[in-house]
C-alpha positions in Angstrom: -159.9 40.0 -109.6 -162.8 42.5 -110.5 -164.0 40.1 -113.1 -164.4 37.3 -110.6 -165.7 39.1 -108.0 -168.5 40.7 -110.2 -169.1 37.0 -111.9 -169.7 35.5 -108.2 -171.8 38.4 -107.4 -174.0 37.9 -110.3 -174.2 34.5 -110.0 -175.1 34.5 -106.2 -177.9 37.3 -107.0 -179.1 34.9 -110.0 -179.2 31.7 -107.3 -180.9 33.4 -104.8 -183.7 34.4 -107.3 -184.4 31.1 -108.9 -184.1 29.4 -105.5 -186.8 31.9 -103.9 -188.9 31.9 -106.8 -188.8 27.9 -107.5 -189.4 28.2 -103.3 -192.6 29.5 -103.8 -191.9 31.9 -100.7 -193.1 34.8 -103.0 -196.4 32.6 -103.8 -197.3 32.2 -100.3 -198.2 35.6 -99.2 -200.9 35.8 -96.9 -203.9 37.3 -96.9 -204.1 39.3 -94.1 -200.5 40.9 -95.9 -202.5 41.5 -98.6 -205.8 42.9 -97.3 -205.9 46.4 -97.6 -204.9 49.3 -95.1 -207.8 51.7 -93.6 -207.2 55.1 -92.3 -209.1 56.5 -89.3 -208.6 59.9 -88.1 -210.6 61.8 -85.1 -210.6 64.7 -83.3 -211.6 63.8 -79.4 -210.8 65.7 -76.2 -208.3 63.1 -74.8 -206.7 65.6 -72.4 -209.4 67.8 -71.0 -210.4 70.7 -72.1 -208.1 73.1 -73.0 -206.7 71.5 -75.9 -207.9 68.6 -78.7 -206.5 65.7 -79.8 -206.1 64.6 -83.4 -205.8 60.6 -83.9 -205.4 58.7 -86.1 -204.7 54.4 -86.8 -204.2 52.9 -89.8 -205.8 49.6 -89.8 -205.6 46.1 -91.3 -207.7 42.9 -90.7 -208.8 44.5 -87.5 -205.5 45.1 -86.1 -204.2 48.5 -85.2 -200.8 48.7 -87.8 -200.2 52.4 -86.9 -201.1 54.7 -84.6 -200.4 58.5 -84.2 -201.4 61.3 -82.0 -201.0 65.1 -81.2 -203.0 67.8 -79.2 -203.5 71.1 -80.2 -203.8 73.9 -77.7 -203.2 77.8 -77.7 -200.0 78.8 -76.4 -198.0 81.7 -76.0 -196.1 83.3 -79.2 -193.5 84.1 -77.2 -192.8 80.3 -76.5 -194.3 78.3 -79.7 -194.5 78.2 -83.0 -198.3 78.4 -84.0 -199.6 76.1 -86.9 -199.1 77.1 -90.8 -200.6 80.1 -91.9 -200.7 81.8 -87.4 -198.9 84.5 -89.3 -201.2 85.2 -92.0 -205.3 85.6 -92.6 -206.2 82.4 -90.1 -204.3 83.8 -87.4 -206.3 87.1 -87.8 -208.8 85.3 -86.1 -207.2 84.3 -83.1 -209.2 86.1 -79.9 -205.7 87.0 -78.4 -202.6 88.4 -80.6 -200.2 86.9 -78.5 -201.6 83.2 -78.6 -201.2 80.6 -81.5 -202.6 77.6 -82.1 -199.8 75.3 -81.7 -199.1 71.3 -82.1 -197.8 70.4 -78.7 -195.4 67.3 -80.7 -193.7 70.4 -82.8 -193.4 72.5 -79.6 -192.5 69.4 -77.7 -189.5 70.7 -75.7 -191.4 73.7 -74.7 -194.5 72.0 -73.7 -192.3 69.3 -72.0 -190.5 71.8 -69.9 -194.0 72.9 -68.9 -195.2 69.7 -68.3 -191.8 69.4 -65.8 -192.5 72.1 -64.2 -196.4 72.0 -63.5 -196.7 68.4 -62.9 -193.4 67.3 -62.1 -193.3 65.2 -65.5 -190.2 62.8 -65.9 -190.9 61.8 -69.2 -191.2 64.5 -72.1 -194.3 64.9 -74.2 -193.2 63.1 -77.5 -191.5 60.2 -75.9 -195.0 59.8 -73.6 -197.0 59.7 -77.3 -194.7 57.7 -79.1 -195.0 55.0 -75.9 -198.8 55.3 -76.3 -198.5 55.3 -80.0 -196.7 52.2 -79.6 -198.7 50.3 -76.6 -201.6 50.6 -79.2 -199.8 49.5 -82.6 -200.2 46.0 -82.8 -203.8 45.5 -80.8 -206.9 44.6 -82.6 -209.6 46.9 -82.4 -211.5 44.6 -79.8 -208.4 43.8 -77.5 -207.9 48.0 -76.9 -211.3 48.0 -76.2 -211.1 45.6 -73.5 -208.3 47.4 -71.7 -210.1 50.2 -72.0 -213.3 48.9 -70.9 -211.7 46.5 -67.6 -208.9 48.8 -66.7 -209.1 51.7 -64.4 -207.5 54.9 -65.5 -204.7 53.6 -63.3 -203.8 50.6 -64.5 -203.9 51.7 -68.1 -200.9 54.2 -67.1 -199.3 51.5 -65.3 -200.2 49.1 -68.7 -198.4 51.5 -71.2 -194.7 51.2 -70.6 -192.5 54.5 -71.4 -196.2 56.8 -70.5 -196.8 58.6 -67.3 -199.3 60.6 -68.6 -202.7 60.7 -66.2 -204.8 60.7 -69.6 -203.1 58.2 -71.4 -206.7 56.0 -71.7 -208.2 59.5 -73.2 -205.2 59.1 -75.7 -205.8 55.3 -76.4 -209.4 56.2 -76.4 -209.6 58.4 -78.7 -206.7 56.1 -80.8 -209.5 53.6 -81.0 -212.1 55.7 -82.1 -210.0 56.2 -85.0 -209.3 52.5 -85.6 -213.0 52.3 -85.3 -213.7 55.0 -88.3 -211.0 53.9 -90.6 -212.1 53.1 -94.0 
């Protein structure tokens, strides 16, 4: 019975490559698959001025394929975990002992609590950047730019589903200024 199995196993694998390479499915691949990927990354103030924001899109054909973002802010020792090296020779240079600089999306229960607490956020930090991330990923370049340049601040909350954040145009903002510098 193992014999026949593996036989019609090898046999179906063997069909289905000769049928989709004499298909010419393989042949066909178009050209915007094909055309190559561009990175962008910025640094913008996307959430005023306490913190920064580091985007960045990867880019093909003028579409956004990928999009990521995270802020960076000092916070607290006592409730985040600073980036690499807080605890060695760069954080010697930190103005305040007690303060790190921190990546808000690896400290994102602690900055979500904060965010519930100060601004009554229902929605927690990562899930608010992963909606933004994923409002922008599929948009060309010069679609993002027209929501951003016909929508109020409002409406481009109300236009990202899953975000609640007041700055999410800073965020898609500062995403397209990365699409823009991707090379």
């Amino acid at each position: 019975m193992k014999k026949v199995t593996k036989l019609l196993l090898v046999a179906g694998i063997s069909l289905a490559v000769v049928g989709v390479g004499n298909s010419g499915a393989l042949n066909n691949v178009s050209s915007a698959a094909s055309a190559p990927l561009k990175v962008g990354r910025v640094e913008a103030a996307a959430h005023g001025t306490k913190c920064f924001t580091v985007a960045v899109a990867v880019v093909q054909n003028g579409v956004i394929v990928a999009a990521s973002l995270d802020d960076y802010q000092f916070l607290s020792t006592d409730v985040a975990t600073g980036v690499p090296n807080s605890d060695k020779d760069f954080g010697q240079n930190y103005k305040d002992p007690n303060m790190v600089l921190a990546s808000k999306k690896a400290n994102a229960e602690y900055y979500s609590e904060h965010m519930k607490e100060e601004a009554k956020s229902t929605v927690s930090y990562d899930k608010n950047m992963a909606a933004i991330e994923k409002f922008a990923t599929g948009k060309t370049i010069k679609s993002l730019e027209q929501t951003l340049t016909y929508k109020t601040k409002e409406q481009v909350v109300d236009a990202v589903s899953g975000a609640t954040l007041v700055d999410t145009q800073g965020y898609l903002k500062a995403i397209l200024a990365a699409a823009k510098a991707a090379k």
